[in-house]
C-alpha positions in Angstrom: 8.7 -8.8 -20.3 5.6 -10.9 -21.2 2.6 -9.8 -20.3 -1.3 -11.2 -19.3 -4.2 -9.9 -20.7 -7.4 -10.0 -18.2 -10.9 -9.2 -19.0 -12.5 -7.8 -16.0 -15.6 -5.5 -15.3 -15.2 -4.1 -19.2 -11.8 -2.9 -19.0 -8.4 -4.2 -19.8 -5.2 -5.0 -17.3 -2.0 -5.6 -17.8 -0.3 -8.1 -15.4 3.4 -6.5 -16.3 2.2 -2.6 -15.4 0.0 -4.1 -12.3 3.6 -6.0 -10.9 5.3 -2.5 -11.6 3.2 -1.0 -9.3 3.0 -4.0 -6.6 6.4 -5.0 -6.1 5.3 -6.6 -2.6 3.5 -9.0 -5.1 6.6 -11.0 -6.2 8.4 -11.5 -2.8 10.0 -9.9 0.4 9.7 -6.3 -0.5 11.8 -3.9 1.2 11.2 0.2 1.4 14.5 1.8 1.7 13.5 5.0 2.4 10.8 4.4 4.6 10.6 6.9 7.4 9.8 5.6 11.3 7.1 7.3 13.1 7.4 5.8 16.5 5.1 8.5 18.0 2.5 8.0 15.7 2.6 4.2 16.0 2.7 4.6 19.8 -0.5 6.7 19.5 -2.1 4.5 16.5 -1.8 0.8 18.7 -3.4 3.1 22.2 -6.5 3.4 19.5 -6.2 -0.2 17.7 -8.6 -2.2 20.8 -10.8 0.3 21.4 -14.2 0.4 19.8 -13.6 3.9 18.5 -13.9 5.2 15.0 -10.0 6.8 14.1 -9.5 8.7 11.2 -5.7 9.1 10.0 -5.3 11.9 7.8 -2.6 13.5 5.7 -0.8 13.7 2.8 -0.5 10.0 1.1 2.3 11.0 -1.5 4.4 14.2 -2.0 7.0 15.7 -3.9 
């Protein structure tokens, strides 16, 4: 794997560890395990025209 150095804001990046961590970046990505919450979408696109402030809270990552 070769990597790209950036110089940004004072600190360094990696382009290798940053594509680690953005598959999506490279292509089609597909999740395999992703879980469908068609209430939650159902409720989410009621909210998505209105002129309302939503908040969606939980737990981002787990386990």
């Amino acid at each position: 794997m070769s990597y790209t150095f950036y110089k940004g804001k004072g600190s360094w990046m990696i382009e290798g560890i940053l594509y680690r961590y953005n598959p999506w970046w490279k292509g089609k990505f597909n999740l395999p395990n992703i879980i469908e919450r068609p209430n939650f979408l159902e409720l989410m696109c009621k909210y998505l025209l209105s002129l309302q402030i939503v908040f969606l809270t939980g737990l981002r990552r787990r386990g």
